[in-house]
C-alpha positions as CSV (number, residue, x, y, z in Angstrom):
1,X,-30.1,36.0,11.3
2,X,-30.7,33.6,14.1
3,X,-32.7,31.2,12.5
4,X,-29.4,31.3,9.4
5,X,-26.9,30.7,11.8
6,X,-28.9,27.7,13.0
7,X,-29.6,26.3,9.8
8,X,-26.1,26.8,9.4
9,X,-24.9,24.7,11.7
10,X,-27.3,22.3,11.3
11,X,-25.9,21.5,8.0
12,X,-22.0,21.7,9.0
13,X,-23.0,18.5,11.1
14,X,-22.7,14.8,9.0
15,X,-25.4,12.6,9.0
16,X,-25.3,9.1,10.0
17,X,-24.8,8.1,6.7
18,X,-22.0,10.5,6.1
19,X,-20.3,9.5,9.6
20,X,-20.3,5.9,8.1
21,X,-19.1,6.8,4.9
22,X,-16.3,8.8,6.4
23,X,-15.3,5.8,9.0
24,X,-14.9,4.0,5.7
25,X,-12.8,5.5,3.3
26,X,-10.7,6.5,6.5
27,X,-10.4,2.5,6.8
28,X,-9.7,2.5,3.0
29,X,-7.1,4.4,3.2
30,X,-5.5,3.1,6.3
31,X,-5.4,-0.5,4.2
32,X,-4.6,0.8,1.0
33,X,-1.5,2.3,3.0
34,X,-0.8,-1.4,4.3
35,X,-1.2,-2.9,0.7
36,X,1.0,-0.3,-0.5
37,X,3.5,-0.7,2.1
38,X,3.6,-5.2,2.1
39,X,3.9,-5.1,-2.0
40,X,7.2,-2.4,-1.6
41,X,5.7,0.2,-3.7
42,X,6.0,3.1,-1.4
43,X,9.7,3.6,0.5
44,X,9.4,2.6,3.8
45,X,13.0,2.0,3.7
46,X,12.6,-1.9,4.6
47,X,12.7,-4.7,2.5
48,X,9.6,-5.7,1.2
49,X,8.0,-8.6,2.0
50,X,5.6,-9.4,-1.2
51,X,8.2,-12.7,-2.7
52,X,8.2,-10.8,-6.0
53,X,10.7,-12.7,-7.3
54,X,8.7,-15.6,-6.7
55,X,5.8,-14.7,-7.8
56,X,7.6,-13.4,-11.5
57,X,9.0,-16.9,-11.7
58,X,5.5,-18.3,-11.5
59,X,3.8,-16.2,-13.8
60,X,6.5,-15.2,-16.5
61,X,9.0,-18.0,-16.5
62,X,7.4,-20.7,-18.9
63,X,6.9,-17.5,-21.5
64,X,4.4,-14.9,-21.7
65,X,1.0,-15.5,-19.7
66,X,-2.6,-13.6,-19.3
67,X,-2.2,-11.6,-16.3
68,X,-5.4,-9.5,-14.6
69,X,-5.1,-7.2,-11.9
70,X,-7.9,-6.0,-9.1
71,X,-7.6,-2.7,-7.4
72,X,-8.3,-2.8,-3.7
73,X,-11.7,-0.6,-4.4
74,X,-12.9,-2.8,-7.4
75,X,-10.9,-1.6,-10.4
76,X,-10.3,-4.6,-12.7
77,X,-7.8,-4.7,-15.7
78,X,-6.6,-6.9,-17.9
79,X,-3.2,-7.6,-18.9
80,X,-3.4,-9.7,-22.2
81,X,-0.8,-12.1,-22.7
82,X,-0.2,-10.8,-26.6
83,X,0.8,-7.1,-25.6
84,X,2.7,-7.6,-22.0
85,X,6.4,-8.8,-21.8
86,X,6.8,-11.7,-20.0
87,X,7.3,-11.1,-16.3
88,X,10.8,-12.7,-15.6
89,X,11.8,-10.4,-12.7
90,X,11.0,-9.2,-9.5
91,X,11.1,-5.4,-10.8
92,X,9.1,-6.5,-13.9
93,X,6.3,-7.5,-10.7
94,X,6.5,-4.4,-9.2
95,X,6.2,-2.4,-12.3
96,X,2.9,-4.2,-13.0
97,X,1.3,-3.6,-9.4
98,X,2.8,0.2,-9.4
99,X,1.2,0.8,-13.4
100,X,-2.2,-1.0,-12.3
101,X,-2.7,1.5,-9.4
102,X,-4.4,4.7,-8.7
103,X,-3.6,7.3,-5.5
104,X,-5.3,5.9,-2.6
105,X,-6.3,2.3,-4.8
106,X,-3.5,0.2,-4.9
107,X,-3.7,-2.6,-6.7
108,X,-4.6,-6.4,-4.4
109,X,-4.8,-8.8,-6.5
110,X,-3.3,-10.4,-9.2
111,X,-4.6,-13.4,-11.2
112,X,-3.5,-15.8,-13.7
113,X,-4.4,-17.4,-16.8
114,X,-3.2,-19.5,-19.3
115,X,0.5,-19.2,-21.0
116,X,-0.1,-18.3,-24.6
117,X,0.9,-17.1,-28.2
118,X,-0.9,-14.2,-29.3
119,X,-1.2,-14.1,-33.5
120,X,-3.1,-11.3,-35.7
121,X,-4.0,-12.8,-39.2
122,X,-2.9,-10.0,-41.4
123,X,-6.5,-10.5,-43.3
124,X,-9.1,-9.9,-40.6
125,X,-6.8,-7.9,-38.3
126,X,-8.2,-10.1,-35.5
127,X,-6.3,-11.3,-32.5
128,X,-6.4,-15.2,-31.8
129,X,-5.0,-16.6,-28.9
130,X,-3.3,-20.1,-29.0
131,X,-3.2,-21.5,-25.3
132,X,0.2,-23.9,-24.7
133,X,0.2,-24.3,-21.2
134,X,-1.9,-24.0,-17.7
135,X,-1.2,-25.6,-14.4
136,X,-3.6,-28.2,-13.3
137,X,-6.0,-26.0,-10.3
138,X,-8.5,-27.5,-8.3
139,X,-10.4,-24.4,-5.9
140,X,-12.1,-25.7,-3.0
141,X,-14.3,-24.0,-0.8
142,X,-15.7,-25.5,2.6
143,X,-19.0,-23.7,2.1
144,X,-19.3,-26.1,-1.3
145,X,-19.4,-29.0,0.9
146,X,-23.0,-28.4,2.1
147,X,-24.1,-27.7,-1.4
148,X,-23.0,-31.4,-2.4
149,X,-23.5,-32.8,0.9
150,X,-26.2,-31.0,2.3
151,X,-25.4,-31.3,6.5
152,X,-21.5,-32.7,6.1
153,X,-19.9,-28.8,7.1
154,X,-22.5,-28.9,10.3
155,X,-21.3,-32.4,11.4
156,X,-17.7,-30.6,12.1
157,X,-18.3,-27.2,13.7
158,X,-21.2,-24.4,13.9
159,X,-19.4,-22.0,11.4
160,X,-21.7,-19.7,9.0
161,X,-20.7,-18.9,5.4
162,X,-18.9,-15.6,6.9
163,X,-16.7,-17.6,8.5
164,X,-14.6,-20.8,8.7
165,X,-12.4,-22.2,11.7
166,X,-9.9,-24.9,12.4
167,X,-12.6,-28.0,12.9
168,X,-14.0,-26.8,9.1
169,X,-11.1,-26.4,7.6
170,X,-10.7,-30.4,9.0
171,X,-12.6,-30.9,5.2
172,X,-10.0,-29.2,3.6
173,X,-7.0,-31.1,5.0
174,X,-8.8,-34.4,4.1
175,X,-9.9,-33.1,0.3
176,X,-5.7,-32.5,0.1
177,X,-5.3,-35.8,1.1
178,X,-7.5,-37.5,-1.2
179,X,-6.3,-35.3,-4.0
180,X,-2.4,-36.0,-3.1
181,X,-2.9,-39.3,-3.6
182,X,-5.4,-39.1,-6.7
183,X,-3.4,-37.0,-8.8
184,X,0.2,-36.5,-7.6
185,X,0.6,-40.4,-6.7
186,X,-2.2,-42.6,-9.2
187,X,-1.7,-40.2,-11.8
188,X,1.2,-39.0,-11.6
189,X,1.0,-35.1,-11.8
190,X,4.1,-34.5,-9.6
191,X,4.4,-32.4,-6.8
192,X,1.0,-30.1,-5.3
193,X,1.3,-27.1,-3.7
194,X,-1.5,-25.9,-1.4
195,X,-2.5,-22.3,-1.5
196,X,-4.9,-21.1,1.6
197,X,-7.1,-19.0,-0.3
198,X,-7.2,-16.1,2.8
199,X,-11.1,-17.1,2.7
200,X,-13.0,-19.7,3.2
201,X,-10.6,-22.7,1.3
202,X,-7.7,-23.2,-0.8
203,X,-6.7,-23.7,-4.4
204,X,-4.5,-27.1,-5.2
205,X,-2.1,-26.6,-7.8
206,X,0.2,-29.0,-9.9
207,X,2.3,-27.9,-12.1
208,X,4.6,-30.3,-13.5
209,X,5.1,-30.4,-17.4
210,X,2.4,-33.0,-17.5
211,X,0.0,-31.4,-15.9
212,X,0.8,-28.2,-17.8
213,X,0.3,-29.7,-20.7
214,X,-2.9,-32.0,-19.8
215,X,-5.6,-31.3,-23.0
216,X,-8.6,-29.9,-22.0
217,X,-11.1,-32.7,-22.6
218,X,-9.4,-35.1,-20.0
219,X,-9.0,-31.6,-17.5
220,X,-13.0,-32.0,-18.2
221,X,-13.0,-36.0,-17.9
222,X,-11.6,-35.8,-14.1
223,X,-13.6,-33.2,-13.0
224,X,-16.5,-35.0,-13.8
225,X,-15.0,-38.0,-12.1
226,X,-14.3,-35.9,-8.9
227,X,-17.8,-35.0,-8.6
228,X,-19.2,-38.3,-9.4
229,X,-21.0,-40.0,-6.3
230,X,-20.1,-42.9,-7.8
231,X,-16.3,-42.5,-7.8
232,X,-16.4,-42.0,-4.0
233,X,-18.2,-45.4,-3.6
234,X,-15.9,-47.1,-5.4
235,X,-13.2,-45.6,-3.5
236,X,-14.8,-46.7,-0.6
237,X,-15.0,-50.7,-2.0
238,X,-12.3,-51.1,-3.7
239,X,-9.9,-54.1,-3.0
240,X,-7.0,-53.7,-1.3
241,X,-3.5,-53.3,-3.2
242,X,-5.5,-51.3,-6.5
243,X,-5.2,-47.6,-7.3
244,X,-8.3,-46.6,-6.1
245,X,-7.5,-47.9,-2.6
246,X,-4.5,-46.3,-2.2
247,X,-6.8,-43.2,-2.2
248,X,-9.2,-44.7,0.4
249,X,-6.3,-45.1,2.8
250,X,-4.5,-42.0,2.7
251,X,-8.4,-40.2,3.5
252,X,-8.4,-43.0,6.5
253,X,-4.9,-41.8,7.6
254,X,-5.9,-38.3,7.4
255,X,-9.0,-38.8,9.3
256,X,-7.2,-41.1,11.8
257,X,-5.3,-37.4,13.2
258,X,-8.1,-35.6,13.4
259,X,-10.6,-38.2,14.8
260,X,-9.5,-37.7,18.3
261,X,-10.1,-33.9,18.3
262,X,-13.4,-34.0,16.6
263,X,-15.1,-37.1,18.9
264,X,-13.9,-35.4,21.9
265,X,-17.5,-34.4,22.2
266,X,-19.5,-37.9,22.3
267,X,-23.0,-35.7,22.3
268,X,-21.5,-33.7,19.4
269,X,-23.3,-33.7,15.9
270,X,-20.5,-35.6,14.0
271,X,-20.8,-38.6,17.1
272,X,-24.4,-38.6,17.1
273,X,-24.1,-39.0,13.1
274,X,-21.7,-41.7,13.3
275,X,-23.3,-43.4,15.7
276,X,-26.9,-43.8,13.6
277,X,-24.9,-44.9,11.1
278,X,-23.8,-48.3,12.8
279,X,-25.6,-51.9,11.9
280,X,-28.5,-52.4,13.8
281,X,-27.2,-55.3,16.1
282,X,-24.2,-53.2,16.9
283,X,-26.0,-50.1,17.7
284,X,-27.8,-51.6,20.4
285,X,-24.9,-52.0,22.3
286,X,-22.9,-49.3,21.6
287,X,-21.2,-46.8,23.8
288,X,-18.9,-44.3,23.3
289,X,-15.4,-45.6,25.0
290,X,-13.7,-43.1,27.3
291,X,-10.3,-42.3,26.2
292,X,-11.2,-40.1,22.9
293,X,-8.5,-41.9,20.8
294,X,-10.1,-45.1,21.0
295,X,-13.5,-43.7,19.7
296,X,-12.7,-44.0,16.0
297,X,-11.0,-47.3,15.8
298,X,-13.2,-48.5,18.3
299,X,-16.5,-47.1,15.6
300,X,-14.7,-48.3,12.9
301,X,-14.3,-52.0,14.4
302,X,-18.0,-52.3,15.1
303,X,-19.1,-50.3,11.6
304,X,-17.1,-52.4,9.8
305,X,-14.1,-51.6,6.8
306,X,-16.6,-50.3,4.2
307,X,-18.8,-48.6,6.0
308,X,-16.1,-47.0,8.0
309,X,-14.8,-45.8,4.4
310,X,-17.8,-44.5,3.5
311,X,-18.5,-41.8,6.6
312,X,-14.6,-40.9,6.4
313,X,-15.1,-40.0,2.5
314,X,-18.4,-38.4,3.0
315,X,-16.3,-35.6,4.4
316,X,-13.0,-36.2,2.9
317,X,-14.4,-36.2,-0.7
318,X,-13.5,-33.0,-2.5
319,X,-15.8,-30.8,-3.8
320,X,-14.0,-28.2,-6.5
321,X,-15.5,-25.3,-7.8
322,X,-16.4,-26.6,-12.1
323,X,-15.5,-23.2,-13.4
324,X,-11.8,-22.8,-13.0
325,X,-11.5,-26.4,-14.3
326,X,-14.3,-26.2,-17.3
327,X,-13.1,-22.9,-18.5
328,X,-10.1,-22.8,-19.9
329,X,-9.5,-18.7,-19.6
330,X,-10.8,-18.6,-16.2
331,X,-8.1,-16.8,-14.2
332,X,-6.9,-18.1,-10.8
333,X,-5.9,-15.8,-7.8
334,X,-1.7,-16.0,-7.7
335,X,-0.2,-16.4,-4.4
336,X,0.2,-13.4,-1.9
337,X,-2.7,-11.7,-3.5
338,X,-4.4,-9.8,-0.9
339,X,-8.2,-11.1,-0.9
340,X,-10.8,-9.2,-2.5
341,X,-13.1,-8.9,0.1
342,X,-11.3,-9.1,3.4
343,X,-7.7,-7.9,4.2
344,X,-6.0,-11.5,3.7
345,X,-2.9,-13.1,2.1
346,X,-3.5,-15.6,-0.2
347,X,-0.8,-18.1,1.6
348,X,1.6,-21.4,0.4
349,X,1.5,-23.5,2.8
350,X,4.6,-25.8,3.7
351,X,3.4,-29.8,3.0
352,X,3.7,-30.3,6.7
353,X,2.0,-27.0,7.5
354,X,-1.8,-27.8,5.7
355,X,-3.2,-30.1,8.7
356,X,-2.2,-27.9,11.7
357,X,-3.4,-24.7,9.4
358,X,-5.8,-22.8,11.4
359,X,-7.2,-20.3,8.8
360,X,-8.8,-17.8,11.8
361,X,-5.5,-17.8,13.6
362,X,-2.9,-18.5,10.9
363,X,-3.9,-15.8,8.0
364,X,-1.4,-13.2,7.5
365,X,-3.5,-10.2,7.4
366,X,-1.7,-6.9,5.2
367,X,-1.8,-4.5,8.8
368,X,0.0,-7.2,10.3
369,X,2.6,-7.5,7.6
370,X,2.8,-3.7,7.4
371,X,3.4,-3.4,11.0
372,X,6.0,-6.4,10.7
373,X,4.8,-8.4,13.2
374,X,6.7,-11.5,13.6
375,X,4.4,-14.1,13.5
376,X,2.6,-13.1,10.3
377,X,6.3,-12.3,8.8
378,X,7.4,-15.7,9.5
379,X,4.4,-17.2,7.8
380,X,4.8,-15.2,4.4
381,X,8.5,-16.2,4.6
382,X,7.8,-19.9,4.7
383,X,5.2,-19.7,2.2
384,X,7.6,-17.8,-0.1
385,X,10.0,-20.7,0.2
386,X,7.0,-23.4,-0.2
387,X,6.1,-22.0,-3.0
388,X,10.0,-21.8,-4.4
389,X,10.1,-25.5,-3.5
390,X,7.3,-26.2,-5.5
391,X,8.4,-24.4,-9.1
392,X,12.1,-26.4,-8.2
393,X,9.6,-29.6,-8.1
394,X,8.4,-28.7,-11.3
395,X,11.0,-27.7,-13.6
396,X,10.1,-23.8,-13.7
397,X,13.1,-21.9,-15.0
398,X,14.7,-19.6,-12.9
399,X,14.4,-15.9,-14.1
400,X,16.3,-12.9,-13.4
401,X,16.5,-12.1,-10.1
């Protein structure tokens, strides 16, 4: 009887394992409570703060779009552009997130593809789609910068690939500058709007009618010039007064704010790098001056124009992911998705906003939004208006609201 009883209670008591397990769906459901509570699909009795009505004019405005969604534990569902209505309204939105999830797995995430006509051949039976229209997307991540430039993340900050800070997210803000001028001003693809990713980058949109409608061999065309070593170089040389150095200057004026910051440290990686890269008769009397925001003109002056222009665009040089560009039905995370890996908004970010972004500090996480607090409120409400800003820049219709 004893030796029962014992047994008994032996087995009443979790393992390790278990304990862990436990700790973890308890966390699940404590965020899957939040997710519920920032999208508005449970009655708090507040308003919610998920910009439906934004969001509905993004994805359902220009007509009927592919649509996926990605439950907070994994679930993923499609939501082909030949069956759904178009999503014109806020409610239309919430019906979409409240139909995608389960009790205890709301749905995260939404993503978008292109807008399309669906057509079934009465013959075969079989569905083909006929893509129209997709905004222009560039995703960048700062861990993709050591992959094409092996060594250019470590020159800015100590950051692993679990983790990214204001000094890496420097490569960011100077990409955004580069691809500003590249494609809203020398090509004229109209206004961008930068999304913060909630991870480890962003995702550049344009979507003006010309960049909607840009075919997919010259979508192909400039990513290949984007990734081209040799576009960079000729950035960096070009003569003054062409298109090409228009781009060079607004990476130099982008670096210019920064350069301060980042050379405060004249034993740091990223001055010890600049400083090996100076001509040989000015390296051997070079010394760091003392005031940090002489440094860079100060390197620059002794480097010389092009050289200068080649360490600035060594770091400011974009590096987007190929897939979302080289496959056409490769679906893009919408903004105010939560992230699928961490509990993160993915957040528009005011044009004055991207350089003083700090994505540690700045990134509305969904327990702050469910518990209101101010801060992460206020964010979500200016990157509901950036993002309203941008559609009136491009010519989205307004839907229902």
């Amino acid at each position: 009887m004893e030796l029962a009883r014992r047994q008994s209670a032996a087995s009443a008591v979790p393992p390790d394992a278990a304990l862990k397990a436990m700790g973890r769906n308890n966390q699940r459901a404590q965020l899957g409570a939040a997710i519920n509570t920032y999208l508005g699909l449970v009655g708090s009795g507040a308003p919610a703060l998920y910009p439906a009505a934004s969001v509905a004019r993004l994805l359902g405005s220009l007509g009927t779009r592919y649509v996926a969604t990605t439950r907070l534990l994994g679930g993923y569902t499609h939501q082909p552009a030949s069956v759904s209505a178009p999503l014109r309204a806020a409610a239309d939105v919430q019906r979409l997130l409240r139909a995608a999830s389960w009790i205890g797995d709301p749905c995260a995430t939404l993503s978008m593809g292109t807008v399309a006509v669906g057509r079934t051949p009465s013959s075969t039976g079989v569905l083909t789609v006929v893509h129209t229209q997709r905004e222009f997307i560039l995703d960048l991540d700062v861990r993709d910068w050591e992959r094409a430039r092996p060594g250019s993340r470590a020159l800015l900050c100590a950051c692993d690939d679990r983790s990214v800070c204001a000094a890496c997210w420097t490569l960011v803000v100077l990409a955004v500058a580069v691809c500003r001028a590249w494609f809203t001003d020398v090509l004229g693809l109209g206004p961008m709007l930068v999304v913060a990713s909630g991870g480890k980058g962003a995702h550049l949109l344009w979507g003006s009618r010309a960049a909607r409608t840009l075919p997919h061999a010259t979508r192909q065309q400039w990513l290949a010039q984007c990734t081209a070593p040799a576009t960079a170089e000729a950035v960096a040389v070009a003569a003054a007064g062409t298109p090409l150095a228009h781009i060079r200057e607004a990476a130099l004026a982008a670096w210019a704010a920064h350069a301060p910051r980042l050379l405060a440290d004249t034993r740091g990686r990223l001055a010890q790098w600049l400083a090996a890269l100076l001509p040989p008769r000015a390296a051997a009397h070079w010394t760091w001056p003392a005031d940090a925001a002489a440094r860079w003109p100060a390197w620059s002056a002794a480097a010389g124009p092009a050289e200068a222009a080649r360490a600035v665009l060594h770091l400011a040089w974009p590096v987007p992911d190929p897939v979302l560009v080289k496959n056409r039905n490769h679906l893009a995370k919408v903004p105010f998705s939560v992230h699928t890996k961490r509990p993160t908004i993915a957040l528009p970010l005011p044009a004055d906003a991207v350089a003083a972004f700090d994505p540690a500090a700045h990134t509305p996480t969904v327990p702050q939004l469910a518990a209101r607090d101010p801060a992460a409120v206020a964010r979500v409400q200016a990157g509901a208006a950036a993002l309203d800003a941008w559609l009136d820049a491009c010519g989205y219709p307004r839907g229902i609201d």
